[in-house]
C-alpha positions as a LaTeX table, in Angstrom:
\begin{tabular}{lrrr}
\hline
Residue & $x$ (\AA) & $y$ (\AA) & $z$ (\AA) \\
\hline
Unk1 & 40.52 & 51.31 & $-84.00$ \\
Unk2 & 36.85 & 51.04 & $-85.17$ \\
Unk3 & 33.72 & 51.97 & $-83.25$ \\
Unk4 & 33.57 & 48.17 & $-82.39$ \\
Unk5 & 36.63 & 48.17 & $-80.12$ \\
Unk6 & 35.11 & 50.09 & $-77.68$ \\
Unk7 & 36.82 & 49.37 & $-73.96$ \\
Unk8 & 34.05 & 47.44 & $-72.15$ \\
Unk9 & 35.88 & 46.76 & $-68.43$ \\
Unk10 & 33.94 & 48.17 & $-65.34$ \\
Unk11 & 30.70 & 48.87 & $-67.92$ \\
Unk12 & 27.48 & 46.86 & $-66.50$ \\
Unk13 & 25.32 & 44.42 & $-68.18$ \\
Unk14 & 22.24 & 42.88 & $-66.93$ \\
Unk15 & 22.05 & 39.16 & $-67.32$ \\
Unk16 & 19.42 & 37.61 & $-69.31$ \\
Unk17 & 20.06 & 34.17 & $-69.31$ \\
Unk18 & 21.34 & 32.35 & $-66.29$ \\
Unk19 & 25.31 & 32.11 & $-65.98$ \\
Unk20 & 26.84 & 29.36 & $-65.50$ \\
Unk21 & 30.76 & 28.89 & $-65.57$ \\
Unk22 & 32.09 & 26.88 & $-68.53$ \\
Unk23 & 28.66 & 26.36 & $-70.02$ \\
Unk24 & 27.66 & 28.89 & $-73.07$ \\
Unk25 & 24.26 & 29.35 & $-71.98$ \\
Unk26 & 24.96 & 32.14 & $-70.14$ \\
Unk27 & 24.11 & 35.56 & $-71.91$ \\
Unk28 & 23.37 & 39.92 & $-71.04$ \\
Unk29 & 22.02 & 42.82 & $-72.29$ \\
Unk30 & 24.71 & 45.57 & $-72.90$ \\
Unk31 & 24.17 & 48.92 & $-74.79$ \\
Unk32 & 21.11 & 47.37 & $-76.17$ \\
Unk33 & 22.62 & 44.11 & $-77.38$ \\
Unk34 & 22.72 & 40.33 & $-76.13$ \\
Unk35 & 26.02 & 38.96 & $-75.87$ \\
Unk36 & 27.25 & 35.46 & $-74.70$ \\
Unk37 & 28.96 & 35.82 & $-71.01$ \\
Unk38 & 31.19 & 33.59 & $-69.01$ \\
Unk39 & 31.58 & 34.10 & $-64.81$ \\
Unk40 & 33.59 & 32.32 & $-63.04$ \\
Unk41 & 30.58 & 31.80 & $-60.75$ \\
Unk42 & 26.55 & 31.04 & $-61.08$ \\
Unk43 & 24.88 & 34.50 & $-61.49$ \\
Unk44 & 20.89 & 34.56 & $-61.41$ \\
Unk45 & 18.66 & 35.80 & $-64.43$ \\
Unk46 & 17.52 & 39.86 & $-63.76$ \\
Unk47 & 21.21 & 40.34 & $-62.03$ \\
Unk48 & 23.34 & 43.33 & $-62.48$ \\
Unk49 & 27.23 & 42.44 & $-63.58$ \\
Unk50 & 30.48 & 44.19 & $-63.83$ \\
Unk51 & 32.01 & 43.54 & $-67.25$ \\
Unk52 & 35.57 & 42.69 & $-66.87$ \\
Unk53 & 37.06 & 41.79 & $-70.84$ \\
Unk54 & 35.95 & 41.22 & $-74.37$ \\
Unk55 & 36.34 & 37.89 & $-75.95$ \\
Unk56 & 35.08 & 38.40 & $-79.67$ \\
Unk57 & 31.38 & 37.62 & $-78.73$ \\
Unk58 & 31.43 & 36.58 & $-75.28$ \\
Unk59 & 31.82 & 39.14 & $-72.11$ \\
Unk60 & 33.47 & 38.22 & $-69.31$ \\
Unk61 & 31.78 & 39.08 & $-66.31$ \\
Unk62 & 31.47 & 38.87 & $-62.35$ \\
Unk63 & 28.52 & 40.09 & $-60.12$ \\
Unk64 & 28.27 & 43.81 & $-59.26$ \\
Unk65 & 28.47 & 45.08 & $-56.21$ \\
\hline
\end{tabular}
């Protein structure tokens, strides 16, 4: 596997634009990149998530804690 397929579950992100499930607003920072994310719940702007899986350009996530 390439560099790109690094594993990316229990990593955090920091959420950039607001999250909202099923929309494709929602987006983080992670390792210095913005990538499109998906929660199955609202998560605010400036929050701290738990990266759960990798779909091509979207991350799913779900608030840390």
């Amino acid at each position: 596997m390439g560099t790109a397929h690094y594993a990316v579950h229990g990593e955090t992100a920091v959420v950039t634009e607001e999250i909202i499930p099923n929309s494709t607003k929602g987006k983080v920072e992670f390792h210095g990149s913005f990538w499109n994310a998906d929660a199955d719940v609202e998560i605010a702007k400036g929050q701290k998530v738990t990266v759960l899986e990798r779909h091509n350009l979207t991350l799913k996530v779900q608030p840390y804690n």
